[in-house]
KEGU-162002 format. One line per field, with one value per residue (C-alpha): residue number from 1; residue in one letter; x, y, z. Coordinates in steps of 0.001 Angstrom, whole numbers, plus 500000, padded with zeros to 6 digits. Layout:
<nodes>
num = [NUM ...]
residu = [a ...]
xx = [X ...]
yy = [Y ...]
zz = [Z ...]
</nodes>
This chain:
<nodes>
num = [1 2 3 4 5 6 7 8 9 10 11 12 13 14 15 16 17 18 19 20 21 22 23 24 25 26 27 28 29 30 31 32 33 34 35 36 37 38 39 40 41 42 43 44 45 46 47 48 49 50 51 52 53 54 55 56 57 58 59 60 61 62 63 64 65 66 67 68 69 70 71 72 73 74 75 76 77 78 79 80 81 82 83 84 85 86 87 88 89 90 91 92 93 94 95 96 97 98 99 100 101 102 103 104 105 106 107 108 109 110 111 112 113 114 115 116 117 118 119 120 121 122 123 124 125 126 127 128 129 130 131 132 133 134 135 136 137 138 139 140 141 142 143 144 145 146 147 148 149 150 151 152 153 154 155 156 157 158 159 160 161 162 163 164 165 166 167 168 169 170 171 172 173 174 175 176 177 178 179 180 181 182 183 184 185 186 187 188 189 190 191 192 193 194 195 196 197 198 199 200 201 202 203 204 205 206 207 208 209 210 211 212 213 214 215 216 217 218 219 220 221 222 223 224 225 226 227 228 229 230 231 232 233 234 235 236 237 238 239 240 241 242 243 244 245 246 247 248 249 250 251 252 253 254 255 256 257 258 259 260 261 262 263 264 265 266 267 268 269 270 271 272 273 274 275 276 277 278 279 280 281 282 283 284 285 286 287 288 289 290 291 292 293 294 295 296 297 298 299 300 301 302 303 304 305 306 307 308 309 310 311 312 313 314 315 316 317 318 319 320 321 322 323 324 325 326 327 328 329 330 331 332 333 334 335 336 337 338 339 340 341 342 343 344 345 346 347 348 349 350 351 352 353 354 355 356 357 358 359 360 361 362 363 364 365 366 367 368 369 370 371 372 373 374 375 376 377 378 379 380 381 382 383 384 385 386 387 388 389 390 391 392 393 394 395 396 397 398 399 400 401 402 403 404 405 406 407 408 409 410 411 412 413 414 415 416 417 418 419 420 421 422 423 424 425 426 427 428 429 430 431 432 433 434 435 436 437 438 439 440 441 442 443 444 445 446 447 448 449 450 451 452 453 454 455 456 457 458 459 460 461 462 463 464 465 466 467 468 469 470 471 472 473 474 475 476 477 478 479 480 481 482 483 484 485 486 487 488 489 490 491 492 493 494 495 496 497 498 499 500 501 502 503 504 505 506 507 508 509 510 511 512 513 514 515 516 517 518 519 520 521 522 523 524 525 526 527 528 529 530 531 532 533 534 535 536 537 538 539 540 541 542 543 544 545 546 547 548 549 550 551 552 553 554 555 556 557 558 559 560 561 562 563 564 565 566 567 568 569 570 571 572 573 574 575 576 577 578 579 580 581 582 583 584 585 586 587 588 589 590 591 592 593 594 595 596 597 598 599 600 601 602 603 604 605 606 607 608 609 610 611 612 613 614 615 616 617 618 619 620]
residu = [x x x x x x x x x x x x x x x x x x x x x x x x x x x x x x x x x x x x x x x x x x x x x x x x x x x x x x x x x x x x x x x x x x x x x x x x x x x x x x x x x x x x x x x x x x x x x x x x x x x x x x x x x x x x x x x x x x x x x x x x x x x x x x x x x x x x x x x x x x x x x x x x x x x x x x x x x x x x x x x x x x x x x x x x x x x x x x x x x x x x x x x x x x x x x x x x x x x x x x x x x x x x x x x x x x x x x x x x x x x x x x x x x x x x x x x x x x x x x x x x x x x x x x x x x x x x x x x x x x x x x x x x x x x x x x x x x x x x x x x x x x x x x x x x x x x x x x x x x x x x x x x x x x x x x x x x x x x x x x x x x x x x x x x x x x x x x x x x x x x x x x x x x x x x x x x x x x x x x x x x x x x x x x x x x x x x x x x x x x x x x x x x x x x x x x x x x x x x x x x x x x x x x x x x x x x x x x x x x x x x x x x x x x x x x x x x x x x x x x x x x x x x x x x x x x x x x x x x x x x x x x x x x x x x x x x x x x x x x x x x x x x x x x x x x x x x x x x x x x x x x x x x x x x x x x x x x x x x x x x x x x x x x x x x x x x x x x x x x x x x x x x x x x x x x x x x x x x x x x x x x x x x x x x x x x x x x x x x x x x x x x x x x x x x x x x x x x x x x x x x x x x x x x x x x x x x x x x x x x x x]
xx = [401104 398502 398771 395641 397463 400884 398410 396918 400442 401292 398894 398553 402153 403119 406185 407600 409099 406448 403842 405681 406074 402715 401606 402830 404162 406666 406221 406646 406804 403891 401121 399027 401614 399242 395940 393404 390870 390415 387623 388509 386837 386285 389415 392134 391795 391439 390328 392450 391668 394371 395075 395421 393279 391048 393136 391962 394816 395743 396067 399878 399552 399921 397972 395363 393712 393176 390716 392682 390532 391100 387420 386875 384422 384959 381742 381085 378374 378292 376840 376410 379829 381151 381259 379484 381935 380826 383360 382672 384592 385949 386447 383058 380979 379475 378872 380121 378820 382091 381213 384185 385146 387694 387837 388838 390504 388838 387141 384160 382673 379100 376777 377141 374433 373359 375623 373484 373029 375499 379717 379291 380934 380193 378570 377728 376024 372736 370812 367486 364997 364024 367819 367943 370816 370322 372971 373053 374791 375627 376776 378587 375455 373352 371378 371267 369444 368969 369253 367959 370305 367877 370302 371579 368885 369694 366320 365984 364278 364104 365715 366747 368051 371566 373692 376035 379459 379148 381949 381737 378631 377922 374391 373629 371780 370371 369216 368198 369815 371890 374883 376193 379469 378874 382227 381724 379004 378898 377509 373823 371548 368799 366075 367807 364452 363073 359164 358372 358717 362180 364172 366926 369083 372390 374871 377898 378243 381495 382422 380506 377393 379258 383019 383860 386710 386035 383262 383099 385705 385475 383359 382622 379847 380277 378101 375634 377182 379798 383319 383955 387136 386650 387238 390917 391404 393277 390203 388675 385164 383420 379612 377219 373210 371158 367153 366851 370047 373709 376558 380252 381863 385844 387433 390994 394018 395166 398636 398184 398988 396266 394212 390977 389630 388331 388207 386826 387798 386916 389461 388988 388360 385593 387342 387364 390003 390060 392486 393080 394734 394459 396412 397434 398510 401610 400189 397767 397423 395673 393939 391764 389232 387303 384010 381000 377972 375976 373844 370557 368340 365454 362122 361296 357906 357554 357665 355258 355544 352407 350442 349961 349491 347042 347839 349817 346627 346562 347636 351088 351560 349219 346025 345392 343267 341064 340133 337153 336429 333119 333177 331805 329196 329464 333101 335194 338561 336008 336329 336731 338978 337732 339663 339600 341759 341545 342405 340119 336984 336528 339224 337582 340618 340243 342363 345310 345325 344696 341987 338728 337023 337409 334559 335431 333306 335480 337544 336626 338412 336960 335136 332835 331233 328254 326605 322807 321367 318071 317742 314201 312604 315652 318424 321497 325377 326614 329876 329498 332101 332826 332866 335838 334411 331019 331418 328500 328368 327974 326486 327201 325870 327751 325817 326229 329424 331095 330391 330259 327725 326486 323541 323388 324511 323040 324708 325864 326329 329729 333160 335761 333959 336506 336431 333904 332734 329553 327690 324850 322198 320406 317383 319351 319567 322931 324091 326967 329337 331057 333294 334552 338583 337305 336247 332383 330857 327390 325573 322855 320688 321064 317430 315741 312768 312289 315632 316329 318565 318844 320451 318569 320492 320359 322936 325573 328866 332484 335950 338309 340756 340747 339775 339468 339891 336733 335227 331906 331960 328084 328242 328956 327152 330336 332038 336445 337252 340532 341416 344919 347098 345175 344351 341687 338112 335173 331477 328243 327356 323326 321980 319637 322023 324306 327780 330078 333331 335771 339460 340773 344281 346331 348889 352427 355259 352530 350462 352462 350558 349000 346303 344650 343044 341603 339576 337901 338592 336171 337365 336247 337916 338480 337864 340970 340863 343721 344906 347334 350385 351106 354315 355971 354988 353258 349788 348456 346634 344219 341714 337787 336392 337683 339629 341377 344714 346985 348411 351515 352450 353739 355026 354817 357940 359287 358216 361159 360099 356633 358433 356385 357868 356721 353744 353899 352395 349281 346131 343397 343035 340437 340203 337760 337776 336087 337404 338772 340202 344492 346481 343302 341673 341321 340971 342734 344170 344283 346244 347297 350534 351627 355118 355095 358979 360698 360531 358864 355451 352202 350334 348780 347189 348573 347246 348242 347192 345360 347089 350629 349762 348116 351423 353818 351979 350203 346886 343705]
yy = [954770 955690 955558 952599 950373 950710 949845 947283 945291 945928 944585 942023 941158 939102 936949 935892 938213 936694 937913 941335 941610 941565 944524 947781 948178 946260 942932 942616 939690 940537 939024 938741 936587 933613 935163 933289 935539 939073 941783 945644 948374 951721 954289 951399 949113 945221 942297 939333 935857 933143 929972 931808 934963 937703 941044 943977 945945 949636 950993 950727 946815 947596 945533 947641 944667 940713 938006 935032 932475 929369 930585 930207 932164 935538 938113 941884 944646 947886 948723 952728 954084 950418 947165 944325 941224 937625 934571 930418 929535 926333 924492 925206 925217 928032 931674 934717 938327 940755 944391 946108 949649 951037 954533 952901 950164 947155 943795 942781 939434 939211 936695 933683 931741 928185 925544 923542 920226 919676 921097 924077 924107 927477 930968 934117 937313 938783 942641 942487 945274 946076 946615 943478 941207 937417 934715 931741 928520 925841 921971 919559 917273 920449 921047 924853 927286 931061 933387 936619 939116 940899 942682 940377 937503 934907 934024 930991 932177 929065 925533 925515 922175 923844 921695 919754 920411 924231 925701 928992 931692 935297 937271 939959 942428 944407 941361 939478 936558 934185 932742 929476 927708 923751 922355 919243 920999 925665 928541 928673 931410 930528 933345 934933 936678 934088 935388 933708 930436 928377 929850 928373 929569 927946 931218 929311 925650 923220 921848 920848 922961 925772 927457 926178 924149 921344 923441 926629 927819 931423 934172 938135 940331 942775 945995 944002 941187 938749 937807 933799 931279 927788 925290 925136 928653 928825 930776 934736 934901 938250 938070 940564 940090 942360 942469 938756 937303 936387 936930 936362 939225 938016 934842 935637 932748 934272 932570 932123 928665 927512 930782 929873 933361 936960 940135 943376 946983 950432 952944 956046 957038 954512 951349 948119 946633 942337 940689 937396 935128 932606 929956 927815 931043 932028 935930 937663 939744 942740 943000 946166 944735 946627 947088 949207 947295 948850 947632 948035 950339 949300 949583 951942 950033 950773 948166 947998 945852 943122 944073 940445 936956 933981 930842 928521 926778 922861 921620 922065 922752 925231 925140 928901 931009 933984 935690 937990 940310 939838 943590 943383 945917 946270 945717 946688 944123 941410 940938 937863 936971 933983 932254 929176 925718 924590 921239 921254 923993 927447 928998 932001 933906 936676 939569 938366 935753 933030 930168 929991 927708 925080 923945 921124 921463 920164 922170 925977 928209 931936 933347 937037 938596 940995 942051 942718 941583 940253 936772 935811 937031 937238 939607 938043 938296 935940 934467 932431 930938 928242 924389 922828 919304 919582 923144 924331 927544 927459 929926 930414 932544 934300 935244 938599 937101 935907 932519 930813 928028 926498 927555 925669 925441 925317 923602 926087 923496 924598 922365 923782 926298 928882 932011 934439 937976 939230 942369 944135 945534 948751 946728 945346 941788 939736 938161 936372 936558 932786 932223 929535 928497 928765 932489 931647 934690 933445 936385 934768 936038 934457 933464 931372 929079 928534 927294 926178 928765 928428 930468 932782 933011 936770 936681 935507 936645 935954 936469 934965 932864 932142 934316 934207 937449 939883 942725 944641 948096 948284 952026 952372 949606 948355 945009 944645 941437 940055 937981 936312 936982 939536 942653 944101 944871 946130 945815 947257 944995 945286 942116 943365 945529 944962 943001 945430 944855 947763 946934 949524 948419 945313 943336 944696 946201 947951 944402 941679 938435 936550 938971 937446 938733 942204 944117 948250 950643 952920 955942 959665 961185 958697 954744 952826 949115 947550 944123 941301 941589 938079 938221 940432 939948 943562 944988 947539 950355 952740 954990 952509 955954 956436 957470 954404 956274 954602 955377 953088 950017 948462 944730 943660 942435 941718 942469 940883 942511 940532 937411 937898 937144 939067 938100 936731 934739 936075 934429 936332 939355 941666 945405 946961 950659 949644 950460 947743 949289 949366 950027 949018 952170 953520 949889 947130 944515 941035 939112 935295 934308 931932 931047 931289 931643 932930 929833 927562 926297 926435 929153 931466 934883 939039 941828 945422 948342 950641 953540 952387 951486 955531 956549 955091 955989 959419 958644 960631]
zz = [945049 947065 950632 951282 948801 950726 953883 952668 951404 954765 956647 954791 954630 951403 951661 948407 945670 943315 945154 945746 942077 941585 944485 944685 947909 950689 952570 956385 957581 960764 962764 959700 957805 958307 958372 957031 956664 956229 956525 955876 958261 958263 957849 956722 959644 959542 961314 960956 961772 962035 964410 967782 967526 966153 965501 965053 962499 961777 958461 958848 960309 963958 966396 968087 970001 969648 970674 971664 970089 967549 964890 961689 959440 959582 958275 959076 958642 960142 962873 963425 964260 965055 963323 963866 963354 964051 963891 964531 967908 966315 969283 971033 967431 968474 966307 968097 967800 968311 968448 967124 968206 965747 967507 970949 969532 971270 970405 972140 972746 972774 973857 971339 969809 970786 969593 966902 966296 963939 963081 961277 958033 957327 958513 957378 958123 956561 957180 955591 954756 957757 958743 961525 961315 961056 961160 958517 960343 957313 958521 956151 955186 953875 957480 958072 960372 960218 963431 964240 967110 968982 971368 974029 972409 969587 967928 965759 962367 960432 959162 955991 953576 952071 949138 951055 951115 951272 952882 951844 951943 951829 951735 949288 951496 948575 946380 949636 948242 949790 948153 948964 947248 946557 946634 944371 941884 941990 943521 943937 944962 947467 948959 952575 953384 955776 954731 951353 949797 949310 946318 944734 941187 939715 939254 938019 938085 937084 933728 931558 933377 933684 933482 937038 937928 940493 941662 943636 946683 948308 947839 948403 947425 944608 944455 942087 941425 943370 943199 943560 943455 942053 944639 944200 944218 940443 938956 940223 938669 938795 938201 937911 938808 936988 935980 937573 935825 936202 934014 934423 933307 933627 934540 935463 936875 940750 940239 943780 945388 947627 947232 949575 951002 949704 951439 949555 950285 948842 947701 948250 944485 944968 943058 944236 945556 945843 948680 947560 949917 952656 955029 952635 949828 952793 951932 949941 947094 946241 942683 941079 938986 936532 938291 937206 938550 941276 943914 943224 944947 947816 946765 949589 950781 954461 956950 959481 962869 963532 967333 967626 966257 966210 967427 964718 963312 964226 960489 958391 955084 953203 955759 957433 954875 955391 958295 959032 962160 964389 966129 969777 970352 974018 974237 972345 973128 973462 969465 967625 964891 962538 960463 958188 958078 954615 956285 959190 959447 961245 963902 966192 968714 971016 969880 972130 969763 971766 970149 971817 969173 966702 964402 962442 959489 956751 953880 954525 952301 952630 955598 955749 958249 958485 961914 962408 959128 958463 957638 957192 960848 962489 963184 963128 963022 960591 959082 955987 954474 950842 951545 949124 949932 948781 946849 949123 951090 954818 957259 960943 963623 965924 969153 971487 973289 970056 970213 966587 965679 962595 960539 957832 954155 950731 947397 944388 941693 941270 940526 942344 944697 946211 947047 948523 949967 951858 950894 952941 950735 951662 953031 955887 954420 953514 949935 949001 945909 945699 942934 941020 940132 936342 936943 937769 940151 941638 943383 946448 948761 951868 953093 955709 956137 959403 960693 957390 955414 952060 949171 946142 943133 941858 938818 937382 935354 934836 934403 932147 934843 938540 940910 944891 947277 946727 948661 949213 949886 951394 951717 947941 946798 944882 944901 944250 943120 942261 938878 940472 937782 936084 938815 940396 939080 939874 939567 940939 943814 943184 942437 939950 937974 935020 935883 933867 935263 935309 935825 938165 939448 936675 937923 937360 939011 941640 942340 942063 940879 942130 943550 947085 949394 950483 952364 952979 955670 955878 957623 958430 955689 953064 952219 951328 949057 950486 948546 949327 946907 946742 944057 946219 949935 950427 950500 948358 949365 947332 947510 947112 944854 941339 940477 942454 943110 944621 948589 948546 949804 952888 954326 957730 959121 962394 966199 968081 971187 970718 969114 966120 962489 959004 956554 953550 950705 952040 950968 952541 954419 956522 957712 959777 961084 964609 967716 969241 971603 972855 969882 967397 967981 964669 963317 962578 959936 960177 957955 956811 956697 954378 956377 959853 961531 965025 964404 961914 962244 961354 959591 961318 961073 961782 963578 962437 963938 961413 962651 962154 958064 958407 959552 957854 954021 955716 955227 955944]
</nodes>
């Protein structure tokens, strides 16, 4: 027998000659006897949890140190050369970081997260792609709340509405999924990334649903799958998650009395070894399934850290849009960011973020900018953006200190106006593609009589389904538009010239439908088409010359130190390669989000430095 086997009976010291029979190794009777739950460490040591205290176990059972607490809920992750352990402090209902030390043989407590508002039936750890560890905090009735440990701080992520009755759950940090056991009904599978929409699967649900017994009990996470007990522990379940789907691949009986925890460990052959156990078993036992899943691997997109944010926008639900960048020629901080409320009208912010206007004008859906066109005798910066109430199109100026009025509008004798893009011809004047939800594009010239401004109609042409985010690359005379669940074409942007529409990038594994917004950087070297990624929460970025090749990808996730939260679901989007000064340099990009956390709220809108998407995919 090998000597991690004879370790592991020891340490977790079975008592009966049943439960002997079945492991290969001796019994002590020890200060795990009535452990209740387990989690192996690095180089055969444990952590127990029972009544009176947190242990921390050699390989051969000896007690290296202890946390005299009565805790329940016991979850680990690594944490460089240490371990990162957190427990529930039953009596305060409070979640406690330990930082374990296994080469100096010490437990200790850090600062512990705010109580909630509720008993916590159940906690667990989760690391997510960008390698920062949240905290999941379950109560009886289904309430549930998701932390983030920034050092010595305990941000609040999220709320979340859990199955009630969960009193087990564990998160898949490779699938980002986080798996929750229903007592009364199964296991479930719900979305742990906190950026994104809610997400819920059934993995294995009670009779007749499902093979279940009573419902589902413990669980552990499986290198591509998971290992779960039904909810009176008679019942091991091994299921493996692969290409979007569950299977059970055995369903064995523990013969274990009261069976109500899991622990996993690694031999040293690399087979997985399954401690099955609990306070109500009186011991554990050790099982070697037959495993061969593996995790599966990252999709290596970088992740890229937000400057700044907007303020949350003053409606909830799906109201924050498209932003567009007015570039101040004198100074170069005094910027504005616009931005539209579906619900409400037009949102202009300094580039701290902060709101300096409001203009309710109604249903705004996409906003442009160009600076110092020509609109009849005047020359003008202007923003125009698509009216949802009336389907018109509405223009606003925006004078030498940023300040945004209204212009006027003109009708388009479209149904469901919605999205839209500016273009700058070579004679200095401003046009306007506006599309349609059945696939309508309407080119204008934006015009003027007087103070009257009016649109031309220069052509028209079409795609086959809905469409919303375009661009105009005015150097190249070439406008990008995006079918949503199609890709990404493009078209001369002339108004007099054929509309043969190229498709340069489709929707697949590299742009994940729906296709939203996007925007061009036009830098010294090189111009780069850059294109929100809906399906998958990233952004796209390729070269704006055929042959269109692509540069990679990227998602912005968290600045903690800034107290900003990730993007995603992004509807619209805007670059610029102005100097705006501070980290914005080289340019910036200013992005929607479609969930705004650290905590909840409102949508509002990104800003990423240019240079730190250059970095991270080694752009020109």
């Amino acid at each position: 027998m090998k000597p991690s086997l004879i370790a592991i009976a020891i340490t977790l010291a079975l008592t009966t000659a049943a439960q002997a029979a079945t492991i290969p190794g001796p019994t002590i009777p020890g200060p795990t006897t009535h452990a209740h739950e387990l989690a192996a460490l690095p180089n055969g040591n444990w952590l127990a949890l029972d009544k009176t205290a947190l242990r921390l176990l050699a390989a051969d059972g000896t007690e290296r140190a202890h946390l005299t607490v009565r805790a329940k809920h016991l979850d680990t992750r690594p944490l460089g050369n240490n371990t990162l352990a957190v427990i529930v402090d039953a009596n305060a209902e409070q979640a406690v970081p330990i930082l374990v030390d296994t080469a100096a043989g010490t437990l200790t407590a850090q600062a512990p997260f705010p109580a909630p508002a509720f008993g916590i039936e159940t906690a667990c750890l989760y690391r997510d792609a960008q390698q920062l560890d949240h905290l999941f905090l379950v109560a009886k009735d289904g309430q549930a709340e998701q932390w983030v440990i920034n050092g010595e701080q305990r941000l609040p992520v999220r709320k979340l509405a859990l199955p009630p009755h969960s009193k087990h759950c564990r998160a898949d940090d490779t699938s980002h999924q986080l798996l929750i056991s229903e007592e009364g009904a199964g296991l479930w599978a719900y979305n742990a990334d906190a950026e994104g929409g809610p997400h819920r699967e059934a993995v294995l649900l009670k009779k007749p649903y499902g093979t279940l017994e009573k419902g589902a009990g413990a669980l552990f996470i499986l290198p591509g799958g998971v290992a779960v007990l039904d909810a009176k522990g008679k019942q091991l379940h091994l299921l493996r998650h692969e290409a979007g789907k569950w299977s059970t691949v055995s369903a064995t009986d523990t013969a274990i009395k009261g069976a109500e925890q899991l622990a996993v460990t690694t031999t040293a052959d690399g087979k997985l070894q399954l401690a099955i156990g609990g306070e109500e078993a009186a011991g554990w036992q050790v099982r070697t399934p037959a495993w061969t899943a593996t995790a599966p691997k990252a999709d290596g997109k970088a992740i890229i850290m937000p400057r700044a944010q907007t303020e949350p926008v003053a409606r909830t639900g799906d109201a924050a849009d498209d932003p567009a960048i007015w570039r101040n020629a004198s100074d170069p901080q005094g910027a504005r960011i616009l931005g539209t409320n579906k619900k409400q009208g037009l949102l202009v912010y300094n580039l701290q973020g902060k709101q300096l206007q409001l203009l309710e004008v109604g249903r705004l859906n996409n906003v442009d900018v160009r600076q110092d066109v020509k609109i009849g005798n005047r020359q003008l910066d202007v923003a125009v953006a698509t009216q949802r109430d009336d389907n018109s199109v509405m223009v606003f100026t925006i004078d030498a200190q940023g300040t945004v009025a209204t212009a006027g509008a003109f009708n388009t004798g479209l149904k469901n106006i919605y999205g839209m893009c500016l273009y700058r011809p070579a004679d200095g004047g401003v046009e306007a593609f506006i599309n349609d939800k059945d696939g309508t594009f309407l080119q204008y010239r934006i015009v003027a009589d007087g103070d009257k401004v009016s649109g031309k109609l220069l052509r028209r042409f079409k795609v086959e389904t809905q469409p919303e985010g375009c661009v105009a690359d005015d150097r190249n005379h070439r406008l990008f538009l995006g079918e949503e669940r199609r890709g990404v074409w493009t078209v001369s942007a002339k108004g007099d010239a054929p509309a043969k529409l190229d498709m340069i990038m489709p929707a697949g594994p590299q742009l994940v439908a729906d296709v939203e917004g996007m925007g061009i950087y036009h830098g010294a070297k090189a111009d780069y088409l850059v294109v929100s990624s809906q399906g998958d929460n990233s952004y796209l970025v390729m070269d704006a010359k055929a042959p269109y090749k692509v540069r990679g990808s990227f998602r912005v996730g968290y600045n903690l130190a800034a107290g900003i939260d990730g993007t995603s679901e992004t509807d619209g989007l805007e670059v610029s390669s102005a100097n705006f000064g501070g980290p914005y340099g080289n340019g910036m990009l200013v992005i929607q989000d479609g969930y705004k956390r650290l905590p909840d709220g409102p949508q509002n809108f990104k800003m990423v430095a240019w240079d730190d998407v250059a970095r991270a995919l080694k752009l020109d």
